[in-house]
Wavefront OBJ file of the C-alpha trace (Angstrom):
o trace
v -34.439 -3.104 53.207
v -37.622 -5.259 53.868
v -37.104 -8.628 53.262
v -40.560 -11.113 52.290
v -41.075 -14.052 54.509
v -39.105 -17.054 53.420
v -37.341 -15.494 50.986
v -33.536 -16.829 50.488
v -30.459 -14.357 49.917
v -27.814 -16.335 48.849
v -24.418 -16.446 49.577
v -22.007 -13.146 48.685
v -25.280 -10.930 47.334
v -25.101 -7.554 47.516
v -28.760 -6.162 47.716
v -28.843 -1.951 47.504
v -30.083 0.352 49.927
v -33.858 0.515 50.274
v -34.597 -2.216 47.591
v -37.610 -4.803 48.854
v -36.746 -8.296 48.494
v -39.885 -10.720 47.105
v -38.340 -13.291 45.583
v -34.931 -15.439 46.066
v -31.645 -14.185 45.451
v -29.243 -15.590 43.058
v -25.712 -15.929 44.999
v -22.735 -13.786 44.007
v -25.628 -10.902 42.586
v -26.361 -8.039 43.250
v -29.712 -6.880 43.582
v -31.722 -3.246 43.703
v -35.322 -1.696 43.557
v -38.627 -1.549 45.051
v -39.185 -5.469 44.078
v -35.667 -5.837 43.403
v -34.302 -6.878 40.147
v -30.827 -8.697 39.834
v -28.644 -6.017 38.556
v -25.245 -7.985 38.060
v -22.920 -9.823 39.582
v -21.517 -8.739 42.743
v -18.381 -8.273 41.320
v -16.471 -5.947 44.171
v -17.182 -8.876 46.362
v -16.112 -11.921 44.194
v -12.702 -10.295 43.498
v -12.190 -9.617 46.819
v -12.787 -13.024 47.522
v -11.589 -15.711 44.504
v -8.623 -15.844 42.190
v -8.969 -13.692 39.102
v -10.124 -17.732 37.312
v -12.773 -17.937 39.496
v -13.845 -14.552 39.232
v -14.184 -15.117 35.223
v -15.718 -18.800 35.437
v -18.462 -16.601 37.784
v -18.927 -13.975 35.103
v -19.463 -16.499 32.371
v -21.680 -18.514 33.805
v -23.782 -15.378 34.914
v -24.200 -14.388 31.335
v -25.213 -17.717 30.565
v -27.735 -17.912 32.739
v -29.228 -14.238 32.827
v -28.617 -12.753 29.655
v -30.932 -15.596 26.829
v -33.407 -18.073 27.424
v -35.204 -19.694 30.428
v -32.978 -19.390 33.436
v -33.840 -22.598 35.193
v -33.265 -24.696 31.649
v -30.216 -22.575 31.622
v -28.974 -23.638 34.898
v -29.829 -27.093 34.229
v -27.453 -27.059 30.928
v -24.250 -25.002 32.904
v -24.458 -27.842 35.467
v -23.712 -30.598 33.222
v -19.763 -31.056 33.232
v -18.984 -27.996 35.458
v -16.013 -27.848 37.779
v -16.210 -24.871 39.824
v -18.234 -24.916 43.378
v -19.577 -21.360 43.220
v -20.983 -22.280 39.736
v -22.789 -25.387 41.158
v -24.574 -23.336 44.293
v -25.910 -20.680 42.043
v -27.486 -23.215 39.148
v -28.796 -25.303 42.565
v -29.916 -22.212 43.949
v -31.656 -21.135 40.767
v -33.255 -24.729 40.432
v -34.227 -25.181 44.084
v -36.079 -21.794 44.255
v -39.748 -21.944 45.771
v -40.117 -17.841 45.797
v -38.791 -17.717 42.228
v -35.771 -15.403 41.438
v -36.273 -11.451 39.925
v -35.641 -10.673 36.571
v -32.221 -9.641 35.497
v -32.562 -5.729 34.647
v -28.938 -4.967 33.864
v -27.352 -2.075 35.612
v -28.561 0.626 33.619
v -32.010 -0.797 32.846
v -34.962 0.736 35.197
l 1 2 3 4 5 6 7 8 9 10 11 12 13 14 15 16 17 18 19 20 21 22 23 24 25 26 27 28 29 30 31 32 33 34 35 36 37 38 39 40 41 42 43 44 45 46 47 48 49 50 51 52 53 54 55 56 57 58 59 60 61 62 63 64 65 66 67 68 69 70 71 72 73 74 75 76 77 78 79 80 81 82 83 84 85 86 87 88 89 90 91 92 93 94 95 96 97 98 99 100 101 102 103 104 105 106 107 108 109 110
């Protein structure tokens, strides 16, 4: 998997086999293709990892912020009042980002 210069993969991703990384990567996502595209979350890794009410604050906040809208203003709105850690580092991730972050594709989308 070639990874660009500079380019951040954040904590808990899950990037396929033979996908090229060009831009930042969200944390807790999972990423594939040839200029990889942020597929989902990473969920086999999150429930390994967090209760099953972290797991769900995670997926809700994902759709939030991937599936309407602009994804920075987006990030900026889910920070405002939100409790959960994992929540915070992917909204500062997504604001911080100097590479930019890949389009969200969906898992069945090419």
């Amino acid at each position: 998997t070639p990874i660009h210069q500079f380019v951040k993969v954040g904590e808990g991703c899950m990037i396929a086999g033979a996908s090229a990384l060009s831009q930042d990567i969200v944390p807790f996502c999972l990423a594939e293709g040839n200029r990889a595209s942020i597929r989902s979350l990473n969920l086999v890794g999150i429930r390994r990892r967090f209760d099953k009410d972290e797991v769900d604050r995670l997926s809700r906040a994902f759709k939030t912020l991937f599936r309407q809208g602009d994804l920075k203003e987006n990030a900026k709105n889910l920070l405002e009042n939100q409790e959960s850690e994992n929540v915070k580092k992917m909204c500062h991730f997504i604001l911080e980002t100097k590479r930019g972050i890949p389009i969200y594709r969906g898992k069945n989308n090419a």
